[in-house]
C-alpha positions in Angstrom: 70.4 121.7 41.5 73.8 120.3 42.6 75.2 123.8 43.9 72.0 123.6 45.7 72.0 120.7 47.5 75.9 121.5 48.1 74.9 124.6 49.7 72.7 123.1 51.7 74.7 120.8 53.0 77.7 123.3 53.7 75.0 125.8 55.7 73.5 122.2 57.7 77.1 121.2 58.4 78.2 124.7 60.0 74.9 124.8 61.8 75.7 121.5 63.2 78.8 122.7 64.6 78.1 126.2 65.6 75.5 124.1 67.6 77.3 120.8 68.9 81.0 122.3 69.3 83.4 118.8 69.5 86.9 119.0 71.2 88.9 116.3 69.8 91.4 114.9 72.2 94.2 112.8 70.8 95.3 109.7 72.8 99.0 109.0 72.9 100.1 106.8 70.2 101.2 103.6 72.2 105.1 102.4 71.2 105.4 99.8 68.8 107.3 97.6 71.3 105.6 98.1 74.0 101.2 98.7 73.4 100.7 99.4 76.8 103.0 102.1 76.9 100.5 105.1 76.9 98.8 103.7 80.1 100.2 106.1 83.0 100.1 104.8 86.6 98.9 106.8 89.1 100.4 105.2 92.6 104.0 105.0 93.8 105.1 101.5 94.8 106.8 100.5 97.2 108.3 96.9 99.1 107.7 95.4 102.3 111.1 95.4 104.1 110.3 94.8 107.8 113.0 92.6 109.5 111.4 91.5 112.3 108.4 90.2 111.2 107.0 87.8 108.5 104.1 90.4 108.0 103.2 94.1 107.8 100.1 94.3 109.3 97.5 96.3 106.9 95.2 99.0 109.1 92.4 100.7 108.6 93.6 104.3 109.6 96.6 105.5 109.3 97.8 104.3 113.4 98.6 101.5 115.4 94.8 101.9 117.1 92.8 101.6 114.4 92.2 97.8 113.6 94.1 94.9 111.7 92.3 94.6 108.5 94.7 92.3 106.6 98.7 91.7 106.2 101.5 91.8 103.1 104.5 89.6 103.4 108.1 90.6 103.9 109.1 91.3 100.2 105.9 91.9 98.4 105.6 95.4 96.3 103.0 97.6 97.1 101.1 100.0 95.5 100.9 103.4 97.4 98.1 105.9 96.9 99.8 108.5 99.4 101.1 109.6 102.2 99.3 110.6 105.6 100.5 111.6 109.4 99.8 109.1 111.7 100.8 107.4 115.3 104.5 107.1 115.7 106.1 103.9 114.7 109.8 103.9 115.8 110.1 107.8 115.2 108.4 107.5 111.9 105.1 109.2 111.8 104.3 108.7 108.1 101.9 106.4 107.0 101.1 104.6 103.2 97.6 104.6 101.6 96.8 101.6 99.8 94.2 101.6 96.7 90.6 100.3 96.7 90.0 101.0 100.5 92.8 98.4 101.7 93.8 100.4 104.6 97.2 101.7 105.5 100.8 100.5 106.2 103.5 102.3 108.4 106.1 104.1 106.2 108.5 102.6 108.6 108.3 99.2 107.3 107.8 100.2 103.4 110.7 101.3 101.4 109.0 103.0 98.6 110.5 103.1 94.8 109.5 106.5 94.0 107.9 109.6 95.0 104.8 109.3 96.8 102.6 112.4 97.1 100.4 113.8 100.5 96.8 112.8 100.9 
């Protein structure tokens, strides 16, 4: 009766499974000294370094056309989703992407900390 019941459950588990395959994924194991350390970033940052101004003005395409939709102050890091073409500013025709639909900065004013990859 036991081998039965075994049986059974060996031929319901391999059913299960031939009929529900599961992928397990393993997360990174986080660093004892640092927990957050498995959490990967996915922007660039960069810093506000215009000299001329208090403020970079934020836009909402990558141009000096398209309208003011906020500012950053001289100094503050941003985050950068990418890079885009845009109107010139000074020679510079590159433009920044902020996250969650902020708008856009001129690359010209931004000096960014690391790579920052094309939209």
């Amino acid at each position: 009766m036991i081998r039965r019941t075994l049986r059974n459950g060996l031929v319901a588990a391999i059913a299960a499974v031939a009929l529900f395959p599961v992928t397990a994924v393993a997360a990174p194991a986080a660093h004892p000294a640092n927990p957050a350390r498995h959490h990967v970033t996915t922007h660039a940052w960069g810093r506000v370094t215009t000299h001329h101004y208090r403020h970079l003005n934020v836009r909402s395409g990558p141009g000096t056309g398209y309208r003011v939709v906020g500012t950053r102050p001289v100094g503050r890091a941003l985050p950068i989703v990418c890079k885009t073409r845009g109107s010139d500013v000074f020679g510079n025709h590159r433009w920044y992407k902020l996250p969650h639909h902020e708008g856009y900065v001129s690359a010209h004013y931004v000096h960014n900390h690391s790579a920052v990859r094309w939209c």
